[in-house]
NUTI-964432 format. One record per residue: residue number from 1; residue in one letter; chain; x, y, z of N, C-alpha, C in turn. Coordinates in steps of 0.05 Angstrom, whole numbers, padded with zeros to 5 digits. Layout:
BEGIN
> nr rest kette n_X n_Y n_Z ca_X ca_Y ca_Z c_X c_Y c_Z
> NUM a A X Y Z X Y Z X Y Z
...
//
This chain:
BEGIN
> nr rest kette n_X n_Y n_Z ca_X ca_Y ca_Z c_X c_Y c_Z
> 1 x A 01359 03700 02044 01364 03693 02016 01340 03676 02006
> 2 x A 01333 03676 01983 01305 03660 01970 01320 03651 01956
> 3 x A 01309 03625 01951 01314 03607 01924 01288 03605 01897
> 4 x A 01295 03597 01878 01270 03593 01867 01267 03571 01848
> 5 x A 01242 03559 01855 01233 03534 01849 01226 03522 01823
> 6 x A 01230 03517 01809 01218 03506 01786 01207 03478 01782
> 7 x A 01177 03477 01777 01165 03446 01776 01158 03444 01750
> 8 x A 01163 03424 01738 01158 03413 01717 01134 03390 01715
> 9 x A 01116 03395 01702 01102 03374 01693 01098 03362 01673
> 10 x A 01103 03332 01682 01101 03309 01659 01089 03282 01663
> 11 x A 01103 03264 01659 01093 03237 01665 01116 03213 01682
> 12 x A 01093 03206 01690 01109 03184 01708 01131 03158 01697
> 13 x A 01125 03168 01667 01138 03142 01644 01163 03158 01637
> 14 x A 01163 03181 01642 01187 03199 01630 01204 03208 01654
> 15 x A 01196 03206 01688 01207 03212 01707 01238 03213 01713
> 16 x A 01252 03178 01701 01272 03164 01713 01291 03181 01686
> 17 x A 01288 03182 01662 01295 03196 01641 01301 03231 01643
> 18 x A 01277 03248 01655 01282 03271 01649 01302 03274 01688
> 19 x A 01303 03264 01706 01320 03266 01721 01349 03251 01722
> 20 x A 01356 03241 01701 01383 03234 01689 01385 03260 01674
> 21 x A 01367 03266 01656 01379 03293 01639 01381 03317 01661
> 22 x A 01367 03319 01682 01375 03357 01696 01399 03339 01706
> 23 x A 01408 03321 01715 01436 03313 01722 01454 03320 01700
> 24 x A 01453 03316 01688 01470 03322 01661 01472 03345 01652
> 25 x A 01451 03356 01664 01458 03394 01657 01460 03402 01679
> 26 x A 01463 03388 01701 01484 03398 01722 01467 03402 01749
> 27 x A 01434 03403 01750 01418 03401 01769 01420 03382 01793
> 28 x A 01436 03384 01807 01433 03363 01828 01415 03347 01841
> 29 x A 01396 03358 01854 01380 03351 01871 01348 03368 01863
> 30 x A 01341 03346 01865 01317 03341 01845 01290 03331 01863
> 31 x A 01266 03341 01867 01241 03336 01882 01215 03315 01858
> 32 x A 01207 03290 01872 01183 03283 01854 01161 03282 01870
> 33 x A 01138 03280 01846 01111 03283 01862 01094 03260 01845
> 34 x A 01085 03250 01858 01070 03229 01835 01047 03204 01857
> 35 x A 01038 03184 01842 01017 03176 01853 01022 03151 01847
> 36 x A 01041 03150 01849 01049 03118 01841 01055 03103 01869
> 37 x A 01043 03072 01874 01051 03063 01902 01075 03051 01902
> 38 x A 01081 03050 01934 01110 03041 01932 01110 03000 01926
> 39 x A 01125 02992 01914 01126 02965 01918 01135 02961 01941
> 40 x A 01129 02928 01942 01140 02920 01970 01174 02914 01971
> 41 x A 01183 02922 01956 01215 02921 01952 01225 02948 01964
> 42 x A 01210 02975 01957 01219 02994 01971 01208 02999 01989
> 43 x A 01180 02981 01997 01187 02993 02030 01192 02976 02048
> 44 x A 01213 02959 02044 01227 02939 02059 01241 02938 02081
> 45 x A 01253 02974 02068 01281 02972 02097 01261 03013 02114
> 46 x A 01235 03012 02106 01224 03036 02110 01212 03029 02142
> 47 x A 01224 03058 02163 01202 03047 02189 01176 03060 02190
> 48 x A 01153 03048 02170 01135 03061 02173 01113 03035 02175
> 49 x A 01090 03037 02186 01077 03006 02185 01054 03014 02167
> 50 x A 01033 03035 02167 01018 03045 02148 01028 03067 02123
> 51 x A 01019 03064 02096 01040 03085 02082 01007 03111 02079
> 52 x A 01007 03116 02073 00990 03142 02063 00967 03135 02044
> 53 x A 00955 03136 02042 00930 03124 02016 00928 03150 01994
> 54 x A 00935 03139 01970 00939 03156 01951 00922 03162 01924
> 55 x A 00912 03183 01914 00888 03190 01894 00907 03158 01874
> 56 x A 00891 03167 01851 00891 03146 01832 00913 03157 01822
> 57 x A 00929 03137 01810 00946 03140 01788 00940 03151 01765
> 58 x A 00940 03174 01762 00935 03180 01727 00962 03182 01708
> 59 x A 00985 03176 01721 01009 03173 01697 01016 03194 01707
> 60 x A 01011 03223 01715 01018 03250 01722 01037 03253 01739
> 61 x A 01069 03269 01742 01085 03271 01759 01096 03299 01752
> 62 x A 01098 03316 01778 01115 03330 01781 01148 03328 01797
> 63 x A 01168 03339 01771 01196 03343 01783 01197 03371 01788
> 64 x A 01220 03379 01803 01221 03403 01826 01246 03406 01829
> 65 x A 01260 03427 01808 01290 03438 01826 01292 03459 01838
> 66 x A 01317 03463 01847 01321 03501 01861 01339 03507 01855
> 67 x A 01335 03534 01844 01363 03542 01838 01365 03575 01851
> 68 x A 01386 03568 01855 01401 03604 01875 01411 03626 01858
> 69 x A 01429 03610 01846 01442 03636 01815 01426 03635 01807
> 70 x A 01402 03656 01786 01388 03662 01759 01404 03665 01740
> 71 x A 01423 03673 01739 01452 03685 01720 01444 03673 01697
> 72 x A 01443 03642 01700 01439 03629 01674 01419 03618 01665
> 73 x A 01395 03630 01675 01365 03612 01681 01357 03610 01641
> 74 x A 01374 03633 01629 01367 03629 01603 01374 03603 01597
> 75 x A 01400 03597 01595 01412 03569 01586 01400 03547 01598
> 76 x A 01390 03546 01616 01385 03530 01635 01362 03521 01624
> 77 x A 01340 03538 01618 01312 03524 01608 01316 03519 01588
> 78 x A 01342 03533 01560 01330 03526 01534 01353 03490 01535
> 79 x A 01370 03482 01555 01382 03456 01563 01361 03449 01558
> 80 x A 01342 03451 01585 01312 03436 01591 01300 03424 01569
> 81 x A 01291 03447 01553 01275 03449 01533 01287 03432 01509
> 82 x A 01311 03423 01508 01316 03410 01485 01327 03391 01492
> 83 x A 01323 03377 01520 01333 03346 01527 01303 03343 01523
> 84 x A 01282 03355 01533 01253 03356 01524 01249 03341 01509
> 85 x A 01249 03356 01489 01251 03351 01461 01261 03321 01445
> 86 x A 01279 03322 01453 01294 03295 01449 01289 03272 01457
> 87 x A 01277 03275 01487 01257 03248 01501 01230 03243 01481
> 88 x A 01228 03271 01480 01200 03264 01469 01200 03251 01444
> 89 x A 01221 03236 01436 01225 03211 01412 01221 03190 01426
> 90 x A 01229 03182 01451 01226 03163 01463 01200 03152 01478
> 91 x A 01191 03174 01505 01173 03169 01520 01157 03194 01521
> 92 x A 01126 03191 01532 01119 03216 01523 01117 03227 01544
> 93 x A 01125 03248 01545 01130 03271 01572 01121 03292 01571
> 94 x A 01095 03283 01565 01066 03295 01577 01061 03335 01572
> 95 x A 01054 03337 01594 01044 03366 01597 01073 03394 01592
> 96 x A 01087 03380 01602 01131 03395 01600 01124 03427 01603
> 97 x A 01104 03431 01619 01103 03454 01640 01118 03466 01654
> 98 x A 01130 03489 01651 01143 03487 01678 01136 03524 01695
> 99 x A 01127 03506 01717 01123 03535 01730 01135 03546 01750
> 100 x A 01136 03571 01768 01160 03579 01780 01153 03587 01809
> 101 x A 01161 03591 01830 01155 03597 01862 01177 03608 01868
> 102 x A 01169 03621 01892 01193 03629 01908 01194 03615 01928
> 103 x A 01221 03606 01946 01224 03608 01968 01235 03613 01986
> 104 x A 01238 03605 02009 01252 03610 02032 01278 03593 02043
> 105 x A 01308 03613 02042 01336 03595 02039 01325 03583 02077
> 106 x A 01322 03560 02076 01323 03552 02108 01341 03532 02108
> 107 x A 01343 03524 02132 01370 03498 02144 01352 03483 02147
> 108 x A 01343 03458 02119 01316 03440 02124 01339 03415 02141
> 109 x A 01366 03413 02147 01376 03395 02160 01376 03395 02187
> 110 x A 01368 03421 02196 01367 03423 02225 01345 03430 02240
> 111 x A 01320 03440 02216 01299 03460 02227 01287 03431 02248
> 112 x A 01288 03408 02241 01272 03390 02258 01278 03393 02291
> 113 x A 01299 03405 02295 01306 03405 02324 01304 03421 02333
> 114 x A 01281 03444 02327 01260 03456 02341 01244 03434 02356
> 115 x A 01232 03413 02342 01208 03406 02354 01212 03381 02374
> 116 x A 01244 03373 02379 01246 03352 02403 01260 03359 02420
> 117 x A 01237 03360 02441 01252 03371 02468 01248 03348 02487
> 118 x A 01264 03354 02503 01262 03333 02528 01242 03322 02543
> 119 x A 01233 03296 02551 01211 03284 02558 01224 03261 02570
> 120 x A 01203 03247 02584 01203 03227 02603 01188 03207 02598
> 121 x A 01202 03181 02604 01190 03153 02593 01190 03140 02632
> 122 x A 01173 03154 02649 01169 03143 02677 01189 03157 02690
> 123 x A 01210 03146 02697 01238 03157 02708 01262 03165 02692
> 124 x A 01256 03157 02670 01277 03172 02654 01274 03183 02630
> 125 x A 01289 03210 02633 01290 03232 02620 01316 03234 02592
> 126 x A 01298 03232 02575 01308 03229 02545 01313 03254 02541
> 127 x A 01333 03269 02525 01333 03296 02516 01350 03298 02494
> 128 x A 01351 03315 02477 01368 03318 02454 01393 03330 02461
> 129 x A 01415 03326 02452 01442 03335 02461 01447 03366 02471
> 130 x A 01428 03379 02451 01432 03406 02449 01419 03420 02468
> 131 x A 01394 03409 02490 01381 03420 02509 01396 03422 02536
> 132 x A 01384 03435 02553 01387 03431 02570 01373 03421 02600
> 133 x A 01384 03404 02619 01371 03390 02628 01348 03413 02647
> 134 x A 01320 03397 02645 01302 03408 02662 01303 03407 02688
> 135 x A 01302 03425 02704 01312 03419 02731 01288 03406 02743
> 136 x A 01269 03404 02736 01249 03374 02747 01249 03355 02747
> 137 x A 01281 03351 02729 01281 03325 02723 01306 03319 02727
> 138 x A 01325 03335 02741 01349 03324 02731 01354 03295 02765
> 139 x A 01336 03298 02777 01336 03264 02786 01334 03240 02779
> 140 x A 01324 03235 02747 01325 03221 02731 01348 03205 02722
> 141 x A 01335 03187 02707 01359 03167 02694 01366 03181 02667
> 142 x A 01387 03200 02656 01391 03217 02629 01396 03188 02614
> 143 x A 01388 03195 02588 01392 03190 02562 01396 03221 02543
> 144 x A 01426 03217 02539 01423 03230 02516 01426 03233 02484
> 145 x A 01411 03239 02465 01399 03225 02434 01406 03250 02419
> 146 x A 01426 03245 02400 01424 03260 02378 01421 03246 02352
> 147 x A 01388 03242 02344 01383 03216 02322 01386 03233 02288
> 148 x A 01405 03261 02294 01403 03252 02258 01379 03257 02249
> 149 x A 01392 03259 02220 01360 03269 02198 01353 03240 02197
> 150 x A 01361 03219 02194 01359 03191 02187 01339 03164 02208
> 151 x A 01353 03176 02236 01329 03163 02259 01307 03176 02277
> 152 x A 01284 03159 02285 01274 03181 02304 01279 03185 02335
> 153 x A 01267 03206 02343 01288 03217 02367 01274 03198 02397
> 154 x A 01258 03178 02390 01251 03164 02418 01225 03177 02422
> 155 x A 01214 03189 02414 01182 03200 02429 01161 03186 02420
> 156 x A 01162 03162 02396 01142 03153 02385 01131 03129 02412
> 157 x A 01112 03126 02411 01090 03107 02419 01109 03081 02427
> 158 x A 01125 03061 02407 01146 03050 02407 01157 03039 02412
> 159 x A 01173 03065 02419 01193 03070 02427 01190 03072 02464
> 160 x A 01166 03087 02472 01164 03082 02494 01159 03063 02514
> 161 x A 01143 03040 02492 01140 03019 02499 01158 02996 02507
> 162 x A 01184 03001 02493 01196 02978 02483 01219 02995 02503
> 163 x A 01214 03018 02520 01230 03023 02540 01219 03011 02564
> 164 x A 01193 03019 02560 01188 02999 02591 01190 02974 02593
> 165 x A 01193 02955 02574 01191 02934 02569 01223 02924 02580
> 166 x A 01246 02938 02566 01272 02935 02582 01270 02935 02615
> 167 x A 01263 02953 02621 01262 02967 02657 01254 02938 02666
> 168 x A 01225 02934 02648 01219 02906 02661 01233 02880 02667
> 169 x A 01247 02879 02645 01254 02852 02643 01283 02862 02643
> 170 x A 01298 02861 02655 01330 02877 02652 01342 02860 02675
> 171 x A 01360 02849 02675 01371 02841 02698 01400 02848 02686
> 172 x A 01424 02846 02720 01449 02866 02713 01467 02851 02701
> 173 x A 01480 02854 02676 01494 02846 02670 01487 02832 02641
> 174 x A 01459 02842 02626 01451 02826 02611 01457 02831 02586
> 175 x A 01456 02804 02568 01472 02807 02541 01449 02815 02522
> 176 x A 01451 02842 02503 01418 02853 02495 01430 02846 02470
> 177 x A 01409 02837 02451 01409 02841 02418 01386 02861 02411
> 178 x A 01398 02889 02403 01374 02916 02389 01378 02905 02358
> 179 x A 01359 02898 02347 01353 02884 02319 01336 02911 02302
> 180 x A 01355 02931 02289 01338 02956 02278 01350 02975 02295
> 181 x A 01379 02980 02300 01377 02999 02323 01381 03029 02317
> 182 x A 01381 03035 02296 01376 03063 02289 01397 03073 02303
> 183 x A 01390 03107 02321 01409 03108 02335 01419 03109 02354
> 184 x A 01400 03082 02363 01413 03060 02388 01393 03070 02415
> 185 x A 01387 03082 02410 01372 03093 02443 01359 03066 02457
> 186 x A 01352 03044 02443 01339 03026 02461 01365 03011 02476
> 187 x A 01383 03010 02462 01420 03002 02470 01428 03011 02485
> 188 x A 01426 03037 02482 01430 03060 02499 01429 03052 02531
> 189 x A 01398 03051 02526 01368 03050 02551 01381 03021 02562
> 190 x A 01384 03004 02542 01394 02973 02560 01410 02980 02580
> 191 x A 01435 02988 02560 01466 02997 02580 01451 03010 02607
> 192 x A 01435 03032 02601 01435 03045 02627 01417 03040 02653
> 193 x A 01411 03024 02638 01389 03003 02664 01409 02982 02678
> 194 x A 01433 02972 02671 01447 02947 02673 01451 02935 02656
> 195 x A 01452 02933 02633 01461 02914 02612 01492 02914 02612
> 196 x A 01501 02896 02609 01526 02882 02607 01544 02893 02577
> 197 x A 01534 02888 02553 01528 02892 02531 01508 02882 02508
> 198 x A 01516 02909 02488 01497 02905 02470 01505 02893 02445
> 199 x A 01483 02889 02429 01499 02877 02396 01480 02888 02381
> 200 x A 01480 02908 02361 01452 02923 02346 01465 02915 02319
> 201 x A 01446 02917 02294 01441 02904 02277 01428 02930 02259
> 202 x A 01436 02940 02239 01410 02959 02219 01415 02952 02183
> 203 x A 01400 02959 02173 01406 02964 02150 01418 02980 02139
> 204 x A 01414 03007 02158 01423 03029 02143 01455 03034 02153
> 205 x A 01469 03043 02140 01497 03042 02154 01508 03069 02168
> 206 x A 01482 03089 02162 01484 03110 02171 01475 03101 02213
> 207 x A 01471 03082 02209 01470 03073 02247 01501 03078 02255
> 208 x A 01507 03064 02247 01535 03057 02259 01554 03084 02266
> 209 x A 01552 03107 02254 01561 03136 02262 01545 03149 02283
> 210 x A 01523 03139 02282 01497 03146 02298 01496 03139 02328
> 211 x A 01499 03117 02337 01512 03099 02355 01528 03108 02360
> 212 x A 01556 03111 02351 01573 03121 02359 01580 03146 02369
> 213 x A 01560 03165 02368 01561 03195 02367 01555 03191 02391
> 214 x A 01527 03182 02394 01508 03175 02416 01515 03161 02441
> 215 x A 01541 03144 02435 01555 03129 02458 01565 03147 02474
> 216 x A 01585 03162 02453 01601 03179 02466 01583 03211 02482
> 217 x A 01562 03221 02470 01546 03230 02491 01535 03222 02517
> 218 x A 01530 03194 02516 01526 03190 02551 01551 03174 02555
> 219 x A 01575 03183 02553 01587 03171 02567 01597 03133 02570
> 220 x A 01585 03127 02553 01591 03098 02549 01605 03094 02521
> 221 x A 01635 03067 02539 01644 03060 02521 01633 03051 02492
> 222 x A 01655 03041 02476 01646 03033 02448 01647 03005 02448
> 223 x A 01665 02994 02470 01673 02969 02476 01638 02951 02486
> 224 x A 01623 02972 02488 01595 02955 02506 01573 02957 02489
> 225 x A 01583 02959 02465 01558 02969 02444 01572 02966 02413
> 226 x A 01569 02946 02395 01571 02938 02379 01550 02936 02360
> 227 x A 01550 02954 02338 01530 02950 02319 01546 02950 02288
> 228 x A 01532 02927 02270 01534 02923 02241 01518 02931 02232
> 229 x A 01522 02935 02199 01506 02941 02180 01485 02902 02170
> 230 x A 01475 02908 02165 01454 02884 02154 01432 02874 02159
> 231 x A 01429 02848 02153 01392 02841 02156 01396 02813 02173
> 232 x A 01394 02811 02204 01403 02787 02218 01379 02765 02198
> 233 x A 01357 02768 02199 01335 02758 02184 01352 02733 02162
> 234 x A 01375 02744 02139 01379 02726 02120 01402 02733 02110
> 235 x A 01425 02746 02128 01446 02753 02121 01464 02727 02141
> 236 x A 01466 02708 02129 01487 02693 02149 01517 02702 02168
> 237 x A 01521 02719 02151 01547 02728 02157 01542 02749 02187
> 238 x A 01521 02762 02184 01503 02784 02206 01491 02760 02222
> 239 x A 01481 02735 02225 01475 02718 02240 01499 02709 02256
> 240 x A 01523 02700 02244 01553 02690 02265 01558 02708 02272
> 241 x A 01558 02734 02263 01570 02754 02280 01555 02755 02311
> 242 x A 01528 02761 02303 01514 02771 02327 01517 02740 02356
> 243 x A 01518 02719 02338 01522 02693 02358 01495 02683 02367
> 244 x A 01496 02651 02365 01485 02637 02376 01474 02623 02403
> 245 x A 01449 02626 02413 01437 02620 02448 01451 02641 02467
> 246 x A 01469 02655 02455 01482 02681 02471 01467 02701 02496
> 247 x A 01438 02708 02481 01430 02735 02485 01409 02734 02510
> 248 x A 01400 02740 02527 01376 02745 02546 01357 02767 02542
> 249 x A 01361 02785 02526 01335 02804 02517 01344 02803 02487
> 250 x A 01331 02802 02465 01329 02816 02438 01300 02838 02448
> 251 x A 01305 02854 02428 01280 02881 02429 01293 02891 02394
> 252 x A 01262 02892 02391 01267 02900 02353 01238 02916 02356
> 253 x A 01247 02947 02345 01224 02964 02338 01223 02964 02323
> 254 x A 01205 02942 02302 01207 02952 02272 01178 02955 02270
> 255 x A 01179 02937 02240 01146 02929 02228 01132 02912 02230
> 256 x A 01112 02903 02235 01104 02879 02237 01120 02864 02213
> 257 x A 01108 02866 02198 01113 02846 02181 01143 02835 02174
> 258 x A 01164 02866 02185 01189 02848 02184 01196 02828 02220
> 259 x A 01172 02830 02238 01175 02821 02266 01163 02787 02253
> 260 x A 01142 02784 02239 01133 02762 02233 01153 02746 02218
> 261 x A 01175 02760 02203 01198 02743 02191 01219 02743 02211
> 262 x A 01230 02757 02217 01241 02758 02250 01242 02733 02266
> 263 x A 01219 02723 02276 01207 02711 02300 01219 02682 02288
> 264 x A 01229 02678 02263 01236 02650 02255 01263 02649 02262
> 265 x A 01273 02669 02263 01311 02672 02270 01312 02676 02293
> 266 x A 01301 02689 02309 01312 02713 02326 01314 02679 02351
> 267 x A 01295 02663 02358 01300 02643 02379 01331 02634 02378
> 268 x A 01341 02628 02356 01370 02621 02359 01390 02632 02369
> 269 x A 01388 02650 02376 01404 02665 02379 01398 02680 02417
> 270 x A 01371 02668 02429 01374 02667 02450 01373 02650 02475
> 271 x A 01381 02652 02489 01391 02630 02508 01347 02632 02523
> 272 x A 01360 02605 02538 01323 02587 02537 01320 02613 02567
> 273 x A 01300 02612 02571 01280 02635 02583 01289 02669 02578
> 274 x A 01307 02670 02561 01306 02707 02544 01279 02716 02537
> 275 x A 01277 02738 02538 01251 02752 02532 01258 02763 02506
> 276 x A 01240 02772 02486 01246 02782 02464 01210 02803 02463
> 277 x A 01230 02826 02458 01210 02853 02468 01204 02858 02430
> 278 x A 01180 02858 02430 01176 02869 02405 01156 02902 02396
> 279 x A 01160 02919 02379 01133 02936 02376 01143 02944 02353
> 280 x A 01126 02963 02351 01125 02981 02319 01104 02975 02307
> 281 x A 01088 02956 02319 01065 02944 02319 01033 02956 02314
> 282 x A 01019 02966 02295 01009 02985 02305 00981 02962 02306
> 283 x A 00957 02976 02324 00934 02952 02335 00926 02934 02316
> 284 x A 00920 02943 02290 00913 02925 02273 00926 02904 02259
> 285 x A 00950 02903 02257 00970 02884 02256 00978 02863 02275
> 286 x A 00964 02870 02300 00979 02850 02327 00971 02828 02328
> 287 x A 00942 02816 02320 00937 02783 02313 00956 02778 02289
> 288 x A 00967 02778 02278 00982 02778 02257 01003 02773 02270
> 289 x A 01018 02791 02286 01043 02780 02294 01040 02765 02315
> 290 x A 01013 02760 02322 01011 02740 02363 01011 02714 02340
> 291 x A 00999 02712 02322 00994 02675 02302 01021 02673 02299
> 292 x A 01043 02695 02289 01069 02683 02276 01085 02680 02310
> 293 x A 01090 02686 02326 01098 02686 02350 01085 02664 02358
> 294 x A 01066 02654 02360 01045 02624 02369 01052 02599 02355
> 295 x A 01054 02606 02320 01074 02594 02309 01092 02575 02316
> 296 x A 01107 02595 02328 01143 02582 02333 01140 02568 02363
> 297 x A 01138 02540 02352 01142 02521 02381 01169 02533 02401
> 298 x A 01192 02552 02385 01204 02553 02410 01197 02584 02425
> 299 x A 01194 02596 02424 01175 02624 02436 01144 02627 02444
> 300 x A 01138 02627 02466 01115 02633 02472 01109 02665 02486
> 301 x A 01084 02672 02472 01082 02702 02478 01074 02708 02521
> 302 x A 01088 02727 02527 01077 02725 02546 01069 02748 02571
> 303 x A 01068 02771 02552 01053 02801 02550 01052 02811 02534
> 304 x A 01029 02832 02533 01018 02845 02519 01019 02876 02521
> 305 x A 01031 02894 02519 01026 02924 02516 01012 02937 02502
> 306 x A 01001 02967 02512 00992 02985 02494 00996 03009 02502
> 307 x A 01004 03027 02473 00999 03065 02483 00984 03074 02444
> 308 x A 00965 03078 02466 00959 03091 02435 00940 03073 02428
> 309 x A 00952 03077 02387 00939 03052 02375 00964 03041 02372
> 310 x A 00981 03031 02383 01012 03020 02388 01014 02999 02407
> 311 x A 01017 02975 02394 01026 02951 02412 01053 02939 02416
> 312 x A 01065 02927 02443 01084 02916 02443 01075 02889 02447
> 313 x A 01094 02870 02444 01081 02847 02456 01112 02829 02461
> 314 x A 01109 02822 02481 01131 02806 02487 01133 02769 02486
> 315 x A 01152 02762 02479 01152 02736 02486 01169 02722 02496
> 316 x A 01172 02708 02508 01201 02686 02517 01209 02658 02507
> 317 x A 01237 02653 02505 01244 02634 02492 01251 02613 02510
> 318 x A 01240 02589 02503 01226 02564 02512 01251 02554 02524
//
């Protein structure tokens, strides 16, 4: 089956306006293109540490729908054409081009799970739910990850880091705080090294189904893995929950810059010689987070990782 595409060109002043109107004529789901950067408000809760470097802003944006029926492609553009019209009293919406493609009906919710297959972080073998185990490996310690369109599946730089970093420092029975836990694989990884339990923490609330899916694939209760929605950082209510001098590992894969706000909270919350595993870090950022970690009279840093251009860096609490 093909769908076919229609892009519209206009302006970046008329964007938030002409995608209220294809809502209103019934267009659901809607594509933009534009050159505008993100503020630091939206990329707050984003796991990305560098964003993309982008041509200049010239005001220029393309919107992008699909539609499957033609049946009504008449009504449909002269809708277009006369919410058009009507903006164009208000804001000016530019070039109001619209040109047409074909494409291809695919499963863009699943096609990603072609590309993660099973791999190894030393002795243990990470794999997606749906594979099957490699028999080279099935002496391994399994993890098994089904992260959703929403998390990533554990193969990043990281992620690997901030696994060995557990192995390292893990003793049996230990109380872990995953600060960002997506869907949970570093929780996961605690539990299955020895951790006692976990307590994970995200923004997005799509974790919390995520986690749970994921529990129940390897076999671990729900009772040993506890995660909320929020920001431990400045949500008090997400601070009592998670508890105070409690913890002996925290590990947070985020961003620097949310690790540098981090590093002011996160000591409270662990008991005096806990390690607190950090990355997401990428090289050029890591004096940046070693000054805010040097900072805090109660944490002193006290390794250093690398894969890649990817740093971890660990520290312990005083």
């Amino acid at each position: 089956m093909k769908w076919q595409k229609f892009t519209l060109t206009t302006t970046t002043a008329a964007v938030d306006l002409i995608s209220s109107m294809l809502d209103e004529i019934g267009i659901e789901g809607i594509e933009i293109e534009d050159n505008v950067p993100l503020t630091e408000e939206e990329t707050k809760g984003m796991f990305i540490d560098i964003l993309p470097e982008l041509p200049p802003d010239e005001g220029v944006a393309k919107v992008s729908f699909y539609l499957e029926d033609l049946s009504e492609i008449d009504r449909i553009m002269k809708e277009i054409q006369d919410g058009l019209d009507e903006l164009s009293n208000f804001v000016d919406v530019g070039e109001r081009t619209i040109t047409t493609s074909e494409t291809e009906d695919k499963d863009w919710i699943n096609n990603w799970k072609q590309y993660f297959k099973p791999f190894t972080v030393d002795d243990i073998l990470i794999k997606p739910t749906w594979e099957e185990i490699p028999e080279a490996d099935k002496d391994k310690l399994l993890i098994q990850i089904d992260p959703g369109t929403a998390f990533g599946t554990g193969q990043h730089e990281t992620t690997q880091l901030c696994i060995r970093q557990l192995r390292k420092y893990m003793t049996p029975g230990a109380k872990v705080l995953d600060v960002g836990t997506g869907s949970g694989i570093l929780g996961i990884t605690a539990l299955k090294l020895g951790a006692g339990e976990v307590f994970g923490t995200d923004l997005d609330e799509n974790a919390i189904v995520a986690v749970g899916e994921n529990l129940e694939s390897n076999d671990i209760s729900t009772e040993k893995f506890t995660v909320i929605q929020g920001n431990i950082i400045d949500d008090e209510a997400v601070q009592q929950q998670a508890g105070i001098g409690c913890y002996d590992i925290a590990v947070a894969n985020i961003l620097a810059p949310v690790i540098i706000m981090l590093q002011g909270e996160i000591a409270k919350h662990l008991k005096p010689g806990a390690v607190f595993i950090t990355s997401g870090i990428i090289n050029t950022k890591e004096q940046a987070v070693k000054e805010a970690l040097a900072s805090n009279p109660e944490l002193e840093i006290i390794e250093t990782t690398y894969q890649g251009e990817w740093v971890s860096i660990t520290a312990r609490r005083k």
